[in-house]
C-alpha positions in Angstrom: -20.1 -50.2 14.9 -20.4 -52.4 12.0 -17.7 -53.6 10.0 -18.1 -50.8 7.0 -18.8 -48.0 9.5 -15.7 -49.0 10.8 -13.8 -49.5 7.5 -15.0 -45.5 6.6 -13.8 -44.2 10.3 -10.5 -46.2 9.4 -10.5 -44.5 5.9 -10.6 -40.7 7.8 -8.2 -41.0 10.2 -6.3 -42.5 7.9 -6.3 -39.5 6.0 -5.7 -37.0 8.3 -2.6 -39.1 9.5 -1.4 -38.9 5.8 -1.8 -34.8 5.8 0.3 -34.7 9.2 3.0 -36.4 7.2 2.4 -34.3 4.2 3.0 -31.6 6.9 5.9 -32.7 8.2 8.9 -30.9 5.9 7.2 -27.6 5.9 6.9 -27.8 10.0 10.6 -28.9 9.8 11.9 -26.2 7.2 10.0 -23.2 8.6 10.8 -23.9 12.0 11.9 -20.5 14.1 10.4 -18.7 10.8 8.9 -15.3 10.5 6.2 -15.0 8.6 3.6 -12.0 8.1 -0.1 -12.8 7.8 -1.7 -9.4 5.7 -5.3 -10.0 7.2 -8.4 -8.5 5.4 -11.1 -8.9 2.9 -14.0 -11.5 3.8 -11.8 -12.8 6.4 -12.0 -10.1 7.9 -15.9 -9.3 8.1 -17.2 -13.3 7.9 -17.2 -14.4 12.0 -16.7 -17.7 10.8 -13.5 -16.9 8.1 -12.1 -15.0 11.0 -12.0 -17.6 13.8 -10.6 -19.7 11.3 -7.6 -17.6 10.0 -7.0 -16.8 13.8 -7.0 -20.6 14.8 -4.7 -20.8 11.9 -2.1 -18.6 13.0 -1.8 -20.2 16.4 -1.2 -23.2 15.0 1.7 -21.3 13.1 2.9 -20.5 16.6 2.5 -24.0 18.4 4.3 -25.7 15.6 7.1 -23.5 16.0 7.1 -20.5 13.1 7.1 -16.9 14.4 3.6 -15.4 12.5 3.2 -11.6 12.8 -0.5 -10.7 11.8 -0.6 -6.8 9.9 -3.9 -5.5 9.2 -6.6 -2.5 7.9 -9.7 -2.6 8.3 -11.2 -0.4 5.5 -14.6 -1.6 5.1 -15.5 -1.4 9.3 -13.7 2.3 8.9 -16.6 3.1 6.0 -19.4 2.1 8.1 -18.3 4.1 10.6 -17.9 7.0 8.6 -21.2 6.4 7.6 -22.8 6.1 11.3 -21.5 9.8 11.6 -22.8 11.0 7.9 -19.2 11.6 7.0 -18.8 10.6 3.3 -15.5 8.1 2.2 -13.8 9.5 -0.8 -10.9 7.6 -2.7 -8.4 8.6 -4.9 -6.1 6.3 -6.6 -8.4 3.3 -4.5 -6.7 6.0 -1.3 -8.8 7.4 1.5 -9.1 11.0 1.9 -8.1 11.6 5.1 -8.9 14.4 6.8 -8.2 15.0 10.7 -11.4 13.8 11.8 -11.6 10.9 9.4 -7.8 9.9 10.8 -9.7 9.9 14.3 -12.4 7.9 13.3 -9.4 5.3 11.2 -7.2 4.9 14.3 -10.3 4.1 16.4 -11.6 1.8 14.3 -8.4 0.3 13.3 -7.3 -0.2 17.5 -10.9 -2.0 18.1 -10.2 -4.6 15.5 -7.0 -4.8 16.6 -7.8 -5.6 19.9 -10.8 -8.1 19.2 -7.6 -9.7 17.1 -5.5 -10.2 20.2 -8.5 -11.2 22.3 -9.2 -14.6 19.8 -5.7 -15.2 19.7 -5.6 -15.1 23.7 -8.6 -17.4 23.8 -6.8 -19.9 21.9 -3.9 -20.2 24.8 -1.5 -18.4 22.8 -0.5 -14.6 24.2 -0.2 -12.1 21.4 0.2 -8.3 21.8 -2.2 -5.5 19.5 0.3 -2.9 19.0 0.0 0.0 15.6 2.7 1.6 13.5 3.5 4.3 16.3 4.2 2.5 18.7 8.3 2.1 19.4 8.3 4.3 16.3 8.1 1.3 13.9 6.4 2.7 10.9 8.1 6.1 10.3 5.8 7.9 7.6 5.8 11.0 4.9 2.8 12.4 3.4 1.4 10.5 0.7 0.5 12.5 -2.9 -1.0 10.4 -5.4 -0.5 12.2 -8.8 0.3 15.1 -6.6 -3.1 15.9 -4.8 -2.7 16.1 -0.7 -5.7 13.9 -0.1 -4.8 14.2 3.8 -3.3 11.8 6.5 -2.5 9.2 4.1 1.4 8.3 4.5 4.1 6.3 2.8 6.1 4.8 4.8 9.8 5.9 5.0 11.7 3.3 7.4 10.6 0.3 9.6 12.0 0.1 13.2 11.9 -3.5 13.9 12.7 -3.0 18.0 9.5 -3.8 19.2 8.5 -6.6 16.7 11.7 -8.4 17.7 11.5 -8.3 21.4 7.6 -9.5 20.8 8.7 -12.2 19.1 12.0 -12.9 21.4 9.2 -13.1 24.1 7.2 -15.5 22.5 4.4 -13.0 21.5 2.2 -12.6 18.1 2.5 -9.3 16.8 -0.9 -7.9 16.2 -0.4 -4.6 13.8 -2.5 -1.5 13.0 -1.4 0.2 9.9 -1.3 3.6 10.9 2.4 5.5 11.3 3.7 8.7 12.5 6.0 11.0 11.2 8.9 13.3 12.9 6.5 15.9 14.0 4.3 13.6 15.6 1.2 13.9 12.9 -0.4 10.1 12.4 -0.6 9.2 9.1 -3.5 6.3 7.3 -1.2 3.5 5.7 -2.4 1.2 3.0 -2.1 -2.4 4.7 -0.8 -4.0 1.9 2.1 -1.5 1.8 2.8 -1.8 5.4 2.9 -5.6 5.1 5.6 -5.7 2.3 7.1 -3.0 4.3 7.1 -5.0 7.3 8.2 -8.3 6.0 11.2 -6.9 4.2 12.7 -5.5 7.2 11.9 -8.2 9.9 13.7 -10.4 6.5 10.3 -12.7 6.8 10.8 -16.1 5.2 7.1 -15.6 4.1 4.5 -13.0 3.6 0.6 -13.9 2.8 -2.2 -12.0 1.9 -5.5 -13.1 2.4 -7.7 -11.5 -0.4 -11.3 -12.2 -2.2 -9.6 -14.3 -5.1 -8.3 -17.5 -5.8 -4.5 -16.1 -6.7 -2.8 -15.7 -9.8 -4.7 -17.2 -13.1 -3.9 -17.7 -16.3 -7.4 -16.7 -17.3 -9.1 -14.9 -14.3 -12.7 -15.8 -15.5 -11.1 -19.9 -15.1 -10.5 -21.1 -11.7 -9.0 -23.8 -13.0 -6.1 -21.6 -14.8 -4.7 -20.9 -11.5 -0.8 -20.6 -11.4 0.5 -22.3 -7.8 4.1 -21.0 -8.6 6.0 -18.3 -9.8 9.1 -16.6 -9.8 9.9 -13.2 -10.9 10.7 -13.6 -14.4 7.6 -15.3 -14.8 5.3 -12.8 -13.0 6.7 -9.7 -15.0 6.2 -11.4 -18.6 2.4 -11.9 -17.4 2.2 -8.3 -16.2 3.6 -7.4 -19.7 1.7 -9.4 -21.5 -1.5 -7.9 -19.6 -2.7 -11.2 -18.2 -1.8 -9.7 -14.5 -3.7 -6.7 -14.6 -6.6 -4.5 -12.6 -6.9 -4.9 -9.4 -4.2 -8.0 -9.1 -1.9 -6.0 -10.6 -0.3 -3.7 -7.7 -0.7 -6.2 -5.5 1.7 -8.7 -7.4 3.4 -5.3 -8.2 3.8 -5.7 -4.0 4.8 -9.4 -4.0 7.6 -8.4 -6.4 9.0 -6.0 -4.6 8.8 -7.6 -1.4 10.8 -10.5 -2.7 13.1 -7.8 -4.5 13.5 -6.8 -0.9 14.6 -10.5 1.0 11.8 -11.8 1.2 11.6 -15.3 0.6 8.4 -16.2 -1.0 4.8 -14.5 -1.3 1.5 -16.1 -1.3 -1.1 -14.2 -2.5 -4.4 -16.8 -0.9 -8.1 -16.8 -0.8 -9.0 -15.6 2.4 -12.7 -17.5 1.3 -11.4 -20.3 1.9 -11.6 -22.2 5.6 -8.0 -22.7 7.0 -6.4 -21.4 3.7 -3.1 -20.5 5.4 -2.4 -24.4 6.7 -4.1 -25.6 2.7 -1.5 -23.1 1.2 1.6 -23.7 3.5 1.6 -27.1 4.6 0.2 -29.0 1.5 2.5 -29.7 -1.8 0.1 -27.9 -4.3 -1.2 -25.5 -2.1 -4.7 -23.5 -2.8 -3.2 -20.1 -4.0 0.0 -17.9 -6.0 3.5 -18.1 -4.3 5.7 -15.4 -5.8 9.5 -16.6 -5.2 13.0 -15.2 -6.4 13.9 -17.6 -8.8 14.5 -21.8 -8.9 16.1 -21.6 -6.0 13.6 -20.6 -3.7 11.5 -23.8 -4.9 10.6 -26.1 -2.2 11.6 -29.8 -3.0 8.1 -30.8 -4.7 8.4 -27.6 -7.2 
Protein backbone atom coordinates (compact mmCIF):
# COMPACT_ATOMS: atom_id res chain seq x y z
CA UNK A 1 0.00 0.00 0.00
CA UNK A 2 1.47 3.17 -0.87
CA UNK A 3 1.89 6.00 1.24
CA UNK A 4 -1.40 8.01 -0.20
CA UNK A 5 -3.50 4.76 -0.44
CA UNK A 6 -2.66 4.56 2.98
CA UNK A 7 -3.26 8.28 3.98
CA UNK A 8 -7.14 7.85 2.19
CA UNK A 9 -7.71 4.38 4.26
CA UNK A 10 -6.51 6.50 7.32
CA UNK A 11 -8.85 9.36 6.22
CA UNK A 12 -12.10 6.61 6.35
CA UNK A 13 -11.64 5.07 9.28
CA UNK A 14 -10.96 8.02 10.61
CA UNK A 15 -14.32 9.11 9.84
CA UNK A 16 -16.32 6.40 10.83
CA UNK A 17 -14.51 6.63 14.33
CA UNK A 18 -15.68 10.37 14.42
CA UNK A 19 -19.57 9.15 13.67
CA UNK A 20 -19.27 6.52 16.58
CA UNK A 21 -18.46 9.46 18.81
CA UNK A 22 -21.07 11.62 17.23
CA UNK A 23 -23.18 8.57 18.28
CA UNK A 24 -22.28 8.34 21.55
CA UNK A 25 -24.88 10.78 23.58
CA UNK A 26 -27.83 9.59 21.69
CA UNK A 27 -26.72 5.71 22.56
CA UNK A 28 -26.26 7.07 26.12
CA UNK A 29 -29.63 9.14 26.40
CA UNK A 30 -31.89 6.65 24.75
CA UNK A 31 -30.63 3.78 26.53
CA UNK A 32 -33.60 1.30 27.87
CA UNK A 33 -35.88 3.58 25.35
CA UNK A 34 -38.94 2.63 23.53
CA UNK A 35 -39.24 3.67 20.37
CA UNK A 36 -41.87 2.72 17.53
CA UNK A 37 -40.66 2.31 13.91
CA UNK A 38 -44.12 3.04 11.53
CA UNK A 39 -42.66 0.86 8.53
CA UNK A 40 -44.09 1.45 5.02
CA UNK A 41 -43.81 3.16 1.76
CA UNK A 42 -40.63 2.28 -0.54
CA UNK A 43 -39.12 0.66 2.37
CA UNK A 44 -41.40 -1.40 2.38
CA UNK A 45 -41.56 -2.76 -1.37
CA UNK A 46 -37.59 -1.96 -2.32
CA UNK A 47 -35.63 -5.53 -1.07
CA UNK A 48 -32.81 -3.43 -0.65
CA UNK A 49 -34.57 -0.32 1.63
CA UNK A 50 -35.97 -3.10 3.52
CA UNK A 51 -32.89 -5.12 4.66
CA UNK A 52 -31.61 -1.84 5.49
CA UNK A 53 -34.36 -0.44 7.81
CA UNK A 54 -34.45 -4.02 9.36
CA UNK A 55 -30.52 -4.01 9.98
CA UNK A 56 -31.37 -0.69 11.38
CA UNK A 57 -33.62 -1.67 13.98
CA UNK A 58 -31.39 -4.37 15.32
CA UNK A 59 -28.89 -2.20 15.78
CA UNK A 60 -31.57 -0.18 17.86
CA UNK A 61 -31.71 -3.28 19.91
CA UNK A 62 -27.88 -4.25 20.32
CA UNK A 63 -27.16 -0.73 21.49
CA UNK A 64 -29.61 -0.95 24.05
CA UNK A 65 -33.15 1.02 23.02
CA UNK A 66 -36.30 -1.06 23.04
CA UNK A 67 -37.67 -0.58 19.05
CA UNK A 68 -41.15 -1.90 18.38
CA UNK A 69 -41.74 -2.13 14.54
CA UNK A 70 -45.92 -1.35 13.55
CA UNK A 71 -46.79 -1.77 10.08
CA UNK A 72 -49.54 -2.01 6.90
CA UNK A 73 -48.91 -3.14 4.05
CA UNK A 74 -51.43 -1.40 1.67
CA UNK A 75 -49.89 -1.55 -1.65
CA UNK A 76 -48.99 -5.70 -1.32
CA UNK A 77 -52.91 -5.84 -0.06
CA UNK A 78 -53.93 -4.07 -3.73
CA UNK A 79 -52.04 -6.50 -5.74
CA UNK A 80 -53.57 -9.01 -4.15
CA UNK A 81 -56.88 -7.79 -4.55
CA UNK A 82 -56.02 -7.56 -7.95
CA UNK A 83 -54.74 -11.36 -8.47
CA UNK A 84 -58.43 -12.21 -7.43
CA UNK A 85 -60.21 -9.34 -9.75
CA UNK A 86 -61.45 -7.76 -6.62
CA UNK A 87 -61.40 -3.95 -7.16
CA UNK A 88 -59.65 -1.49 -4.16
CA UNK A 89 -61.94 1.44 -3.50
CA UNK A 90 -60.98 4.36 -1.07
CA UNK A 91 -62.74 6.77 0.63
CA UNK A 92 -61.23 9.52 2.57
CA UNK A 93 -57.60 7.69 1.19
CA UNK A 94 -59.78 4.55 3.53
CA UNK A 95 -60.21 1.04 2.11
CA UNK A 96 -63.54 -0.29 1.64
CA UNK A 97 -63.57 -3.20 3.49
CA UNK A 98 -65.72 -5.71 2.97
CA UNK A 99 -65.63 -9.35 4.58
CA UNK A 100 -63.74 -10.85 1.96
CA UNK A 101 -61.40 -7.92 1.38
CA UNK A 102 -60.70 -8.06 5.45
CA UNK A 103 -59.66 -11.78 4.56
CA UNK A 104 -57.60 -11.04 1.94
CA UNK A 105 -55.99 -7.67 4.39
CA UNK A 106 -55.25 -9.97 7.43
CA UNK A 107 -53.50 -12.51 5.16
CA UNK A 108 -51.60 -10.22 3.50
CA UNK A 109 -50.82 -8.21 6.43
CA UNK A 110 -49.60 -11.68 8.67
CA UNK A 111 -47.24 -12.74 5.56
CA UNK A 112 -45.37 -9.45 5.68
CA UNK A 113 -45.43 -9.64 9.10
CA UNK A 114 -43.76 -12.77 9.30
CA UNK A 115 -41.14 -12.19 6.42
CA UNK A 116 -40.45 -9.02 9.08
CA UNK A 117 -39.64 -11.32 11.96
CA UNK A 118 -37.72 -13.78 9.82
CA UNK A 119 -34.96 -10.73 8.73
CA UNK A 120 -34.94 -9.64 12.07
CA UNK A 121 -34.16 -13.40 13.26
CA UNK A 122 -31.42 -13.61 10.65
CA UNK A 123 -29.75 -10.86 12.11
CA UNK A 124 -29.26 -12.71 15.60
CA UNK A 125 -31.74 -10.71 17.24
CA UNK A 126 -35.27 -12.75 18.31
CA UNK A 127 -38.39 -10.62 17.58
CA UNK A 128 -42.03 -11.84 17.76
CA UNK A 129 -44.81 -10.96 14.60
CA UNK A 130 -47.79 -10.57 16.58
CA UNK A 131 -51.33 -8.14 15.14
CA UNK A 132 -53.74 -5.96 16.98
CA UNK A 133 -55.82 -9.06 18.26
CA UNK A 134 -53.65 -10.68 19.83
CA UNK A 135 -53.69 -10.18 23.94
CA UNK A 136 -56.59 -7.80 22.91
CA UNK A 137 -54.16 -4.91 22.30
CA UNK A 138 -55.89 -2.85 19.65
CA UNK A 139 -59.59 -2.69 20.89
CA UNK A 140 -61.54 -1.26 17.78
CA UNK A 141 -65.10 0.57 16.76
CA UNK A 142 -66.35 0.89 13.35
CA UNK A 143 -64.83 3.52 11.46
CA UNK A 144 -67.39 6.15 9.40
CA UNK A 145 -65.73 8.64 7.45
CA UNK A 146 -68.25 11.52 6.88
CA UNK A 147 -70.69 8.93 7.94
CA UNK A 148 -70.57 6.24 5.17
CA UNK A 149 -69.95 2.39 6.65
CA UNK A 150 -67.27 1.65 4.13
CA UNK A 151 -66.87 -1.81 6.01
CA UNK A 152 -64.16 -3.46 8.39
CA UNK A 153 -62.24 -0.32 8.77
CA UNK A 154 -61.88 0.47 12.64
CA UNK A 155 -60.71 3.26 14.98
CA UNK A 156 -59.22 2.26 17.53
CA UNK A 157 -60.74 2.74 21.05
CA UNK A 158 -58.02 1.62 23.74
CA UNK A 159 -54.45 -0.03 23.54
CA UNK A 160 -53.72 -2.92 25.94
CA UNK A 161 -50.05 -2.80 26.33
CA UNK A 162 -49.78 -6.55 28.22
CA UNK A 163 -48.24 -8.21 25.54
CA UNK A 164 -45.92 -5.49 24.08
CA UNK A 165 -44.49 -5.21 27.58
CA UNK A 166 -43.79 -8.66 28.45
CA UNK A 167 -42.10 -8.82 24.69
CA UNK A 168 -40.02 -6.29 25.44
CA UNK A 169 -39.38 -7.47 29.30
CA UNK A 170 -38.21 -10.56 27.44
CA UNK A 171 -35.97 -8.99 25.25
CA UNK A 172 -38.09 -9.35 22.03
CA UNK A 173 -38.91 -6.82 19.00
CA UNK A 174 -42.48 -6.37 18.61
CA UNK A 175 -43.40 -7.02 15.07
CA UNK A 176 -47.15 -5.44 14.65
CA UNK A 177 -50.03 -5.97 12.09
CA UNK A 178 -52.50 -3.23 12.16
CA UNK A 179 -55.63 -5.00 12.29
CA UNK A 180 -57.87 -4.88 15.74
CA UNK A 181 -60.91 -6.55 17.08
CA UNK A 182 -63.77 -5.31 18.67
CA UNK A 183 -66.09 -6.71 21.67
CA UNK A 184 -67.91 -9.00 19.55
CA UNK A 185 -65.11 -10.44 18.06
CA UNK A 186 -65.46 -8.76 14.32
CA UNK A 187 -61.67 -7.77 12.96
CA UNK A 188 -61.50 -4.50 11.89
CA UNK A 189 -58.63 -2.86 8.97
CA UNK A 190 -56.61 -0.06 10.94
CA UNK A 191 -54.86 2.74 9.20
CA UNK A 192 -51.04 2.07 10.32
CA UNK A 193 -50.26 5.46 10.94
CA UNK A 194 -53.14 5.66 13.40
CA UNK A 195 -52.14 2.53 15.10
CA UNK A 196 -48.64 3.75 15.51
CA UNK A 197 -49.53 7.10 17.23
CA UNK A 198 -51.91 4.92 19.03
CA UNK A 199 -49.29 2.60 20.10
CA UNK A 200 -46.58 4.90 21.05
CA UNK A 201 -48.72 6.99 23.24
CA UNK A 202 -49.72 4.22 25.44
CA UNK A 203 -46.38 2.14 25.64
CA UNK A 204 -45.24 6.30 26.57
CA UNK A 205 -42.49 5.79 23.68
CA UNK A 206 -39.62 8.23 23.97
CA UNK A 207 -39.77 8.26 20.03
CA UNK A 208 -42.05 7.39 17.23
CA UNK A 209 -40.74 7.39 13.40
CA UNK A 210 -42.33 7.12 10.26
CA UNK A 211 -40.72 6.09 7.35
CA UNK A 212 -42.52 7.78 4.33
CA UNK A 213 -41.66 8.70 0.42
CA UNK A 214 -40.60 12.42 1.44
CA UNK A 215 -37.78 14.14 2.82
CA UNK A 216 -39.88 15.56 6.07
CA UNK A 217 -41.24 18.81 6.73
CA UNK A 218 -40.18 21.84 4.19
CA UNK A 219 -40.49 25.13 4.05
CA UNK A 220 -41.22 24.92 0.35
CA UNK A 221 -42.07 21.29 -0.56
CA UNK A 222 -40.84 21.76 -4.26
CA UNK A 223 -37.04 22.76 -2.32
CA UNK A 224 -35.23 20.01 -0.69
CA UNK A 225 -33.15 22.33 0.63
CA UNK A 226 -36.12 24.13 2.76
CA UNK A 227 -36.30 21.21 4.88
CA UNK A 228 -37.10 22.07 8.66
CA UNK A 229 -34.91 19.39 11.08
CA UNK A 230 -36.85 20.71 14.12
CA UNK A 231 -40.07 21.66 15.42
CA UNK A 232 -42.15 22.03 18.27
CA UNK A 233 -45.73 22.36 18.43
CA UNK A 234 -46.22 25.92 18.24
CA UNK A 235 -44.28 25.97 15.32
CA UNK A 236 -45.90 23.08 13.44
CA UNK A 237 -49.51 24.54 13.94
CA UNK A 238 -48.62 28.25 12.55
CA UNK A 239 -47.32 26.31 9.30
CA UNK A 240 -50.49 24.22 9.17
CA UNK A 241 -52.36 27.59 9.44
CA UNK A 242 -50.45 29.29 7.26
CA UNK A 243 -51.05 26.38 4.58
CA UNK A 244 -47.36 25.55 4.15
CA UNK A 245 -48.14 21.94 5.90
CA UNK A 246 -50.84 20.82 3.79
CA UNK A 247 -52.10 17.72 1.43
CA UNK A 248 -50.93 14.80 2.02
CA UNK A 249 -48.25 15.93 4.95
CA UNK A 250 -50.86 17.36 6.60
CA UNK A 251 -52.74 14.43 8.67
CA UNK A 252 -49.74 12.95 9.16
CA UNK A 253 -48.14 15.91 11.12
CA UNK A 254 -51.83 16.32 12.28
CA UNK A 255 -50.62 12.53 13.86
CA UNK A 256 -47.16 13.67 15.09
CA UNK A 257 -49.09 16.42 17.00
CA UNK A 258 -51.22 14.45 18.70
CA UNK A 259 -48.99 11.79 19.48
CA UNK A 260 -46.75 14.27 21.24
CA UNK A 261 -50.10 15.79 22.73
CA UNK A 262 -50.30 12.33 24.05
CA UNK A 263 -46.48 11.77 25.93
CA UNK A 264 -44.80 11.15 23.45
CA UNK A 265 -41.49 12.60 23.41
CA UNK A 266 -40.52 13.52 19.95
CA UNK A 267 -41.70 12.41 16.27
CA UNK A 268 -39.67 12.03 13.26
CA UNK A 269 -41.31 12.07 10.27
CA UNK A 270 -37.96 10.38 7.78
CA UNK A 271 -37.40 9.35 4.22
CA UNK A 272 -37.73 5.83 4.17
CA UNK A 273 -35.59 6.47 0.54
CA UNK A 274 -33.02 6.91 2.14
CA UNK A 275 -30.33 3.85 3.19
CA UNK A 276 -30.09 3.55 7.00
CA UNK A 277 -32.24 6.67 7.55
CA UNK A 278 -33.28 5.66 11.08
CA UNK A 279 -29.35 5.63 12.50
CA UNK A 280 -28.79 9.26 9.79
CA UNK A 281 -31.91 10.63 11.69
CA UNK A 282 -31.32 9.47 15.35
CA UNK A 283 -27.77 9.23 15.97
CA UNK A 284 -26.41 12.30 13.93
CA UNK A 285 -26.74 16.12 15.22
CA UNK A 286 -28.70 17.45 12.14
CA UNK A 287 -30.38 14.42 11.23
CA UNK A 288 -31.85 13.72 7.53
CA UNK A 289 -35.70 14.37 8.38
CA UNK A 290 -38.66 16.55 10.68
CA UNK A 291 -38.63 15.78 14.50
CA UNK A 292 -41.92 17.07 15.97
CA UNK A 293 -41.16 17.74 19.86
CA UNK A 294 -43.34 19.45 22.83
CA UNK A 295 -41.70 22.49 23.22
CA UNK A 296 -37.76 23.76 24.05
CA UNK A 297 -37.54 21.44 26.38
CA UNK A 298 -37.62 18.40 24.61
CA UNK A 299 -34.44 19.78 22.50
CA UNK A 300 -31.58 17.63 22.58
CA UNK A 301 -28.27 19.49 23.66
CA UNK A 302 -27.20 20.48 19.95
CA UNK A 303 -30.86 22.10 19.19
Amino acid sequence: MSDKEKEAYFDIITEKAETLIEALPYIRDFNNKRVVVKYGGSAMLDKRLEESVIKDVALLKLVGMQPIIVHGGGKEISKWLDKIGKKSEFVNGLRVTDKDTMEIVEMVLNYINKNLVQMVEKLGVKAAGISGKDGGMLKAVKKKPDGKDIGYVGDIQSVNTDIIDTLLDNDFIPVIATVGMDDDGNTYNINADDAACSIASAIYAEKLAFLTDVEGVCMNPDDKNSLISVLDLNEANKLIEGGVISGGMLPKVINCINAVNAGVNRVHIIDGRREHCLLLEFFTKKGIGTAIIGDDSGRYFNE
